[in-house]
N, CA and C atoms as a LAMMPS dump frame, in Angstrom:
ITEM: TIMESTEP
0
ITEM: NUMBER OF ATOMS
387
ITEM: BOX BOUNDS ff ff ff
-5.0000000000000000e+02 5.0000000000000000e+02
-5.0000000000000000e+02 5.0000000000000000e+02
-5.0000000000000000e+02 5.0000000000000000e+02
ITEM: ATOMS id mol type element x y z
1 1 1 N -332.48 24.121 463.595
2 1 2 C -331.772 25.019 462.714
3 1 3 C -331.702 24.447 461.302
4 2 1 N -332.302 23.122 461.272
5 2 2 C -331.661 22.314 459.705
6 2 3 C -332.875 22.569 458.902
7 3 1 N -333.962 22.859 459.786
8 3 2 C -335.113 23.519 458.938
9 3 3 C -335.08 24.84 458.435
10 4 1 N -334.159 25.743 458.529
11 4 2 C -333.887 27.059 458.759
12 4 3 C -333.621 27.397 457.3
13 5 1 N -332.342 26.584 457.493
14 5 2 C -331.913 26.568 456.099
15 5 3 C -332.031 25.66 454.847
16 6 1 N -333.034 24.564 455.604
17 6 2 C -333.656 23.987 454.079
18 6 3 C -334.748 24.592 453.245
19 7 1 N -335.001 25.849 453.853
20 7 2 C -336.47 26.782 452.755
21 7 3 C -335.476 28.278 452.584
22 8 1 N -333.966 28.185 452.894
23 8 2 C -333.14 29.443 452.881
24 8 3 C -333.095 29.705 451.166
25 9 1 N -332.943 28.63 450.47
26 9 2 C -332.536 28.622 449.052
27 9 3 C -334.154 28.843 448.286
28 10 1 N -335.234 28.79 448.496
29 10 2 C -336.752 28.724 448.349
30 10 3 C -337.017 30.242 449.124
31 11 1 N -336.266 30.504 449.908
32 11 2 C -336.989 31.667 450.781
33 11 3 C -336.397 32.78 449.541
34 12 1 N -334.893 32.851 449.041
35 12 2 C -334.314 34.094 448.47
36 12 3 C -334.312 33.606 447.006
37 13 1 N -335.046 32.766 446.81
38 13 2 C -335.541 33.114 445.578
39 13 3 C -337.031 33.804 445.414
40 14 1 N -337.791 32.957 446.254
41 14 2 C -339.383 33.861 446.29
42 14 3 C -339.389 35.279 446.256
43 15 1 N -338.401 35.641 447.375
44 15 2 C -338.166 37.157 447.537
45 15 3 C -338.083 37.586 448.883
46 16 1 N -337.222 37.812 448.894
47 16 2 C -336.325 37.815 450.223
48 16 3 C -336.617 39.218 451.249
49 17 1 N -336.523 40.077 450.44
50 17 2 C -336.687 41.267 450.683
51 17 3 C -338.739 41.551 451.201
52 18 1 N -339.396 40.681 451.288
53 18 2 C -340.876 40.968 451.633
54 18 3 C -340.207 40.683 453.419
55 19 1 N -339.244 40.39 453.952
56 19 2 C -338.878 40.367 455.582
57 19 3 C -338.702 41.772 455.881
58 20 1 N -338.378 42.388 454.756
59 20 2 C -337.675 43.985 455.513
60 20 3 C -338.81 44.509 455.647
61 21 1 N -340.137 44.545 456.096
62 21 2 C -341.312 45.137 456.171
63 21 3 C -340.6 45.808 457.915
64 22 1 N -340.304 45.038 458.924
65 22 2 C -340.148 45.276 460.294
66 22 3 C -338.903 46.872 460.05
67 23 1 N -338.05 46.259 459.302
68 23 2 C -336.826 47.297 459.296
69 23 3 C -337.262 48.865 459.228
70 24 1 N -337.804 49.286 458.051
71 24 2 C -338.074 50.486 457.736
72 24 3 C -337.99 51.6 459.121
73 25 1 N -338.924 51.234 460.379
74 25 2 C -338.836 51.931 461.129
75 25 3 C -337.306 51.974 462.259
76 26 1 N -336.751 51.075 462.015
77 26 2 C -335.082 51.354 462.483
78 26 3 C -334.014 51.894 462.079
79 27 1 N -334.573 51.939 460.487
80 27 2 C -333.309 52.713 459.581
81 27 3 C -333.7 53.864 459.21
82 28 1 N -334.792 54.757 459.791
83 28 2 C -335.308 55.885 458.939
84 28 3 C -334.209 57.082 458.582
85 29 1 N -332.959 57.166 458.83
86 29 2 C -332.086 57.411 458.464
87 29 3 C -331.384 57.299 457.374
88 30 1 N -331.301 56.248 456.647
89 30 2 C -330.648 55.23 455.519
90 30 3 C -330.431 56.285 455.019
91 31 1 N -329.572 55.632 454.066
92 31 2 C -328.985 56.964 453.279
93 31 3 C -329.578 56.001 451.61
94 32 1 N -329.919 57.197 450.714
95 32 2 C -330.282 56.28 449.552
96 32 3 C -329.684 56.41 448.323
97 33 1 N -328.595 56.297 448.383
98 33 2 C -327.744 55.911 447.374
99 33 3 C -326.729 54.767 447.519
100 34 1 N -327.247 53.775 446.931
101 34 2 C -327.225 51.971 446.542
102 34 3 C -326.062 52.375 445.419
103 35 1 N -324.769 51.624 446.199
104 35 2 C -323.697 50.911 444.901
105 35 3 C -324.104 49.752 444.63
106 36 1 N -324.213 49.72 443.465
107 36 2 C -324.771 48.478 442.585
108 36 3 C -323.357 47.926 442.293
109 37 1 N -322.668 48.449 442.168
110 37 2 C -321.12 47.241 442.018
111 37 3 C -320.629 47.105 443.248
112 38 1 N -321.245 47.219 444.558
113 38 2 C -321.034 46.681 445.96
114 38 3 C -320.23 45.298 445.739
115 39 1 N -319.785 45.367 446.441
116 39 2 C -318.615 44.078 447.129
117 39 3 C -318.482 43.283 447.713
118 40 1 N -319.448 42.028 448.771
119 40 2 C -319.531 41.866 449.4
120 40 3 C -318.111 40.76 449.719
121 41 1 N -318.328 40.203 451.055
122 41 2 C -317.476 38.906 451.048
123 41 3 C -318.232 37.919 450.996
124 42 1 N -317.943 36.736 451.283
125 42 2 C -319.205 35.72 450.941
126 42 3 C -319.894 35.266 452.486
127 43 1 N -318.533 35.763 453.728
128 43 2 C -319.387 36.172 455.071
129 43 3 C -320.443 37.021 455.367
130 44 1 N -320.336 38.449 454.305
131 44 2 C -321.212 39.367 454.809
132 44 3 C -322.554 39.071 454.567
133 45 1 N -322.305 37.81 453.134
134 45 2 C -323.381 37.596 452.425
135 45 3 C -324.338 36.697 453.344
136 46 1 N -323.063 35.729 453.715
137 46 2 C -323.96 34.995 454.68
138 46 3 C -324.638 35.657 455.886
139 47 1 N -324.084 35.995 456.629
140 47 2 C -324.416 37.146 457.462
141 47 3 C -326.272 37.579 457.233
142 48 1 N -326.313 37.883 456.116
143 48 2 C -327.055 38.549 455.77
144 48 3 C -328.01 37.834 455.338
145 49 1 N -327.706 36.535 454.995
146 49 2 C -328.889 35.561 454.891
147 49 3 C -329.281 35.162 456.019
148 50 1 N -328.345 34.597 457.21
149 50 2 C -328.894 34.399 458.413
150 50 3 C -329.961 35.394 459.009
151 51 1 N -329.428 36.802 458.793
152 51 2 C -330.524 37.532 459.726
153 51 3 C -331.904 37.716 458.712
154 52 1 N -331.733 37.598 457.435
155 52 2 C -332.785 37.34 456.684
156 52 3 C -333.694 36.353 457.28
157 53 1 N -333.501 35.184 457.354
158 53 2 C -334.117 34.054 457.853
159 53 3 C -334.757 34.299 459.482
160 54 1 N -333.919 35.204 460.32
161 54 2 C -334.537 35.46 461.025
162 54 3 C -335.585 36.256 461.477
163 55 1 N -335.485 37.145 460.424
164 55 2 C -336.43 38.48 460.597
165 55 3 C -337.919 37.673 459.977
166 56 1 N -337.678 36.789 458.856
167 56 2 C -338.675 36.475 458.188
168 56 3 C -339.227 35.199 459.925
169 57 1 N -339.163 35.039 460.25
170 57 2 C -339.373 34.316 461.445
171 57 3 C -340.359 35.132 462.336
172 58 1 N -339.385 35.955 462.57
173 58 2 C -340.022 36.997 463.191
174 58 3 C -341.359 38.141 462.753
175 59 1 N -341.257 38.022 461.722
176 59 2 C -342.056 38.551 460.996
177 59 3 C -343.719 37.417 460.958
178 60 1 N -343.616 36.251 460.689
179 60 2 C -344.459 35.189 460.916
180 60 3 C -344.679 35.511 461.873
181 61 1 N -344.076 35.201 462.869
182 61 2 C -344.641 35.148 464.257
183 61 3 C -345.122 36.484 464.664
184 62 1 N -345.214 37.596 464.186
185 62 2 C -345.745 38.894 464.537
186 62 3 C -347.12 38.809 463.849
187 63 1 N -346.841 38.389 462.727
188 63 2 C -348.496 38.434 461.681
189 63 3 C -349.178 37.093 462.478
190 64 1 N -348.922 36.242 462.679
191 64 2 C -349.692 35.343 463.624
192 64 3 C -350.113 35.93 465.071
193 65 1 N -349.775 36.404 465.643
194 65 2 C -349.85 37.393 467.286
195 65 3 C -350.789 38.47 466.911
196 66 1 N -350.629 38.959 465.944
197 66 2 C -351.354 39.957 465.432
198 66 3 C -352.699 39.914 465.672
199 67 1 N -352.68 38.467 464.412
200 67 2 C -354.366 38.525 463.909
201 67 3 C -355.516 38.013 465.541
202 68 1 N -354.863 37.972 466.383
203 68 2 C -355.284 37.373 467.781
204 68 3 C -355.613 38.633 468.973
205 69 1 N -354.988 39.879 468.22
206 69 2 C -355.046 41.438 469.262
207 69 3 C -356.223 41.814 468.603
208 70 1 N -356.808 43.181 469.623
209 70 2 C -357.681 43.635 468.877
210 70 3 C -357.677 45.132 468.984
211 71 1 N -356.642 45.009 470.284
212 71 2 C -356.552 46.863 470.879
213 71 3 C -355.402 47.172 470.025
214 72 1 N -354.961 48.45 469.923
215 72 2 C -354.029 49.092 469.117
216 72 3 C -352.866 49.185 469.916
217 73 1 N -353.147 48.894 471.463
218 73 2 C -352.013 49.166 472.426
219 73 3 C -351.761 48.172 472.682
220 74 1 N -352.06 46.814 472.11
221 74 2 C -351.159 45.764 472.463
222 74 3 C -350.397 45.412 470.779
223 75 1 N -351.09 45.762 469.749
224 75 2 C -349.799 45.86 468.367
225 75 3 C -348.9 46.676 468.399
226 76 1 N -348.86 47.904 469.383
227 76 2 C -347.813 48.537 469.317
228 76 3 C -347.392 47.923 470.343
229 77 1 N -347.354 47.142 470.846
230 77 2 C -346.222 46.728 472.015
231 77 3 C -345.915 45.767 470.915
232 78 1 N -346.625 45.192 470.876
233 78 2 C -345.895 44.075 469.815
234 78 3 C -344.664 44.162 468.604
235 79 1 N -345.381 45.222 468.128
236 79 2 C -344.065 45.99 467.256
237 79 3 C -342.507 46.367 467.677
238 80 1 N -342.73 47.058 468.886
239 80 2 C -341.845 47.367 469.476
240 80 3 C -341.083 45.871 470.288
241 81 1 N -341.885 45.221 470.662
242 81 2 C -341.179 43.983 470.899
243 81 3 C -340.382 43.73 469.496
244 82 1 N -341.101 43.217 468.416
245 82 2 C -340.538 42.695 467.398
246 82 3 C -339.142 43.428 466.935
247 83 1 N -339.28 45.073 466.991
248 83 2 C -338.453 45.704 466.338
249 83 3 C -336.934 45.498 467.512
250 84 1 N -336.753 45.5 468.463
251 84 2 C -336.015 44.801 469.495
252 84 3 C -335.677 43.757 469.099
253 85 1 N -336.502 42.579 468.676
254 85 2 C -335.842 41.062 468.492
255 85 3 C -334.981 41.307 467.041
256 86 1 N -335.731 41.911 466.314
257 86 2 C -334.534 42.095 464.933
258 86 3 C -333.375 42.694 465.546
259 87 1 N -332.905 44.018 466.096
260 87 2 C -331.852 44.458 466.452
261 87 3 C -331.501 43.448 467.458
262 88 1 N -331.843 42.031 468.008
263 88 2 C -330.924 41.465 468.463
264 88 3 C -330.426 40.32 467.413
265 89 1 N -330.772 40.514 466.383
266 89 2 C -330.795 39.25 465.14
267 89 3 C -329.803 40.225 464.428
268 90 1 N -329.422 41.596 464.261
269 90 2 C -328.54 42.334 463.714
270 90 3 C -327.295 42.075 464.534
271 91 1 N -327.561 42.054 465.484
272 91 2 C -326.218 42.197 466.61
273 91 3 C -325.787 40.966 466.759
274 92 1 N -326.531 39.435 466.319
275 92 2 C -325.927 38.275 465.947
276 92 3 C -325.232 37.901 465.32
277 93 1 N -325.165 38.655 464.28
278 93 2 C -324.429 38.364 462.751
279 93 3 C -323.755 39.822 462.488
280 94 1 N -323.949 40.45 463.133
281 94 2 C -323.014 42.098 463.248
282 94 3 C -323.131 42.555 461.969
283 95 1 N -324.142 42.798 461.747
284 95 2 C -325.04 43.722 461.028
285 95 3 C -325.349 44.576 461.341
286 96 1 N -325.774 46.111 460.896
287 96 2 C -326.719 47.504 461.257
288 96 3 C -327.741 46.885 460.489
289 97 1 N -328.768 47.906 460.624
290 97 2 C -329.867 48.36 460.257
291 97 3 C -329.673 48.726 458.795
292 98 1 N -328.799 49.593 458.549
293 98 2 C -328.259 50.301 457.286
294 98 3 C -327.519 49.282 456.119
295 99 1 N -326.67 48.946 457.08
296 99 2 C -325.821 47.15 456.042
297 99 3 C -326.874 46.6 456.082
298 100 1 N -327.642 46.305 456.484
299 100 2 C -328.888 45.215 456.219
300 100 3 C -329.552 45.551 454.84
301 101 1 N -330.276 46.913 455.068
302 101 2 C -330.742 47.177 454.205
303 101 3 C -330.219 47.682 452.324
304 102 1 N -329.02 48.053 452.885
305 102 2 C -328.067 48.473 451.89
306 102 3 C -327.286 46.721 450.936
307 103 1 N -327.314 46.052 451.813
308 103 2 C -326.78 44.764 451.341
309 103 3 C -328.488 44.076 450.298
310 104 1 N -329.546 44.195 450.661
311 104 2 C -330.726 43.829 450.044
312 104 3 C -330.895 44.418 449.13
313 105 1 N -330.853 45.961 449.441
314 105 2 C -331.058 46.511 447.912
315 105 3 C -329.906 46.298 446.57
316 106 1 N -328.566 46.005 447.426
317 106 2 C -327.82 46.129 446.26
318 106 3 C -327.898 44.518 445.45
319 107 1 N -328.538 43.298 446.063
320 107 2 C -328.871 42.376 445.825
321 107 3 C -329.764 42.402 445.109
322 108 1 N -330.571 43.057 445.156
323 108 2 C -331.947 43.023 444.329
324 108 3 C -331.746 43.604 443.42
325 109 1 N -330.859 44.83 443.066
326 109 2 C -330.529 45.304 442.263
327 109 3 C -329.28 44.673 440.726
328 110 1 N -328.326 43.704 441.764
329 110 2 C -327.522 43.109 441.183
330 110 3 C -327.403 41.61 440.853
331 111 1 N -327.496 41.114 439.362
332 111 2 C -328.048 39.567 438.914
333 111 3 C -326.817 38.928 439.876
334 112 1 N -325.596 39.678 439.139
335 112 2 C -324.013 38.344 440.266
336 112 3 C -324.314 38.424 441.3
337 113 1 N -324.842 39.666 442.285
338 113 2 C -324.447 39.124 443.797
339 113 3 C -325.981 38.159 443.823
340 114 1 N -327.203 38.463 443.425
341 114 2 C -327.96 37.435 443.705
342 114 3 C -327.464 35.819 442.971
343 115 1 N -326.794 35.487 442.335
344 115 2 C -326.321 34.281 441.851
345 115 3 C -325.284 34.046 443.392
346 116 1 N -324.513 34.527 443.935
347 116 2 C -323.573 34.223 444.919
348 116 3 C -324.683 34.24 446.114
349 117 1 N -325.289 35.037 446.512
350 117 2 C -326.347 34.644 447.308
351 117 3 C -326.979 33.634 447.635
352 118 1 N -327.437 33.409 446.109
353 118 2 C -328.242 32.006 445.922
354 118 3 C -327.151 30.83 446.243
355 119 1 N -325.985 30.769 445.708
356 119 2 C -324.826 30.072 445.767
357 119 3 C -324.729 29.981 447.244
358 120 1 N -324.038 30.847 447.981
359 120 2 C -324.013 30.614 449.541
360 120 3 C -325.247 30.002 450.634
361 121 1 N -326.739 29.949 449.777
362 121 2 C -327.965 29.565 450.37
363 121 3 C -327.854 27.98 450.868
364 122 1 N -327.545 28.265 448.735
365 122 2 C -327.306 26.49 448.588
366 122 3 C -326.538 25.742 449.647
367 123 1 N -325.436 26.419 449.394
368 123 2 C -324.376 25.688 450.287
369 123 3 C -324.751 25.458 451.776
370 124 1 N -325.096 26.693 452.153
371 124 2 C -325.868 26.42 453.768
372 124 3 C -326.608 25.591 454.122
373 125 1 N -327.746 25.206 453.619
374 125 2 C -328.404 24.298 452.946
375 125 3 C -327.989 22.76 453.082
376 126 1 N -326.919 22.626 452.366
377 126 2 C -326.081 21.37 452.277
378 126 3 C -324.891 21.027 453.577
379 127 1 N -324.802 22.229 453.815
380 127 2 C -323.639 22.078 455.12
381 127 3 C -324.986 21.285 456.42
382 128 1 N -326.288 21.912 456.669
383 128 2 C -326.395 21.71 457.767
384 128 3 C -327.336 20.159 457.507
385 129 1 N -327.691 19.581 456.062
386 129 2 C -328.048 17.676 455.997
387 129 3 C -327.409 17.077 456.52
């Protein structure tokens, strides 16, 4: 786990948001109107970095499995596997689909909450040396 969060502060600066590739098909619902003066706490934030870190995991490990299939009926199992392991990486940190995505955009959208973001990375970071 101490590797997790030593590329957490490197991961959400690169760009954090290239993990939500898996999501799209769980939230096709979302609603799209983003408060940009959103609120978070600095749990939700974390929250939200953890399952970040995990999806991007998951996401690796799908593009690696991938390039190894060749039938179309074993990437869609795969998908569907994957899209399962995120909703159990949501239900870790008690997250939706919707807060997930709604918490990223309003991040990406907003310089303070990405400074507190980055801030809570750090710290994670340092808690688990």
């Amino acid at each position: 786990m101490q590797n997790n969060y030593n590329w957490i502060k490197h991961f959400i600066l690169v760009g954090f948001l290239s993990a939500i590739c898996l999501v799209p098909a769980m939230a096709q619902d979302q609603k799209s109107t983003i408060d940009s003066k959103a609120s978070y706490s600095d749990n939700e934030l974390k929250s939200f970095i953890i399952a970040n870190v995990g999806i991007y995991q998951l996401q690796q490990q799908m593009t690696a499995q991938m390039q190894n299939m060749e039938s179309e009926q074993q990437k869609e199992a795969l998908i569907q596997t994957a899209n399962q392991q995120v909703e159990q990486v949501f239900h870790k940190v008690g997250l939706t689909a919707d807060e997930y995505n709604a918490m990223g955009q309003a991040i990406q959208s907003d310089t303070q909450l990405q400074e507190r973001v980055n801030s809570i990375a750090s710290d994670l970071s340092q808690q688990e040396q």
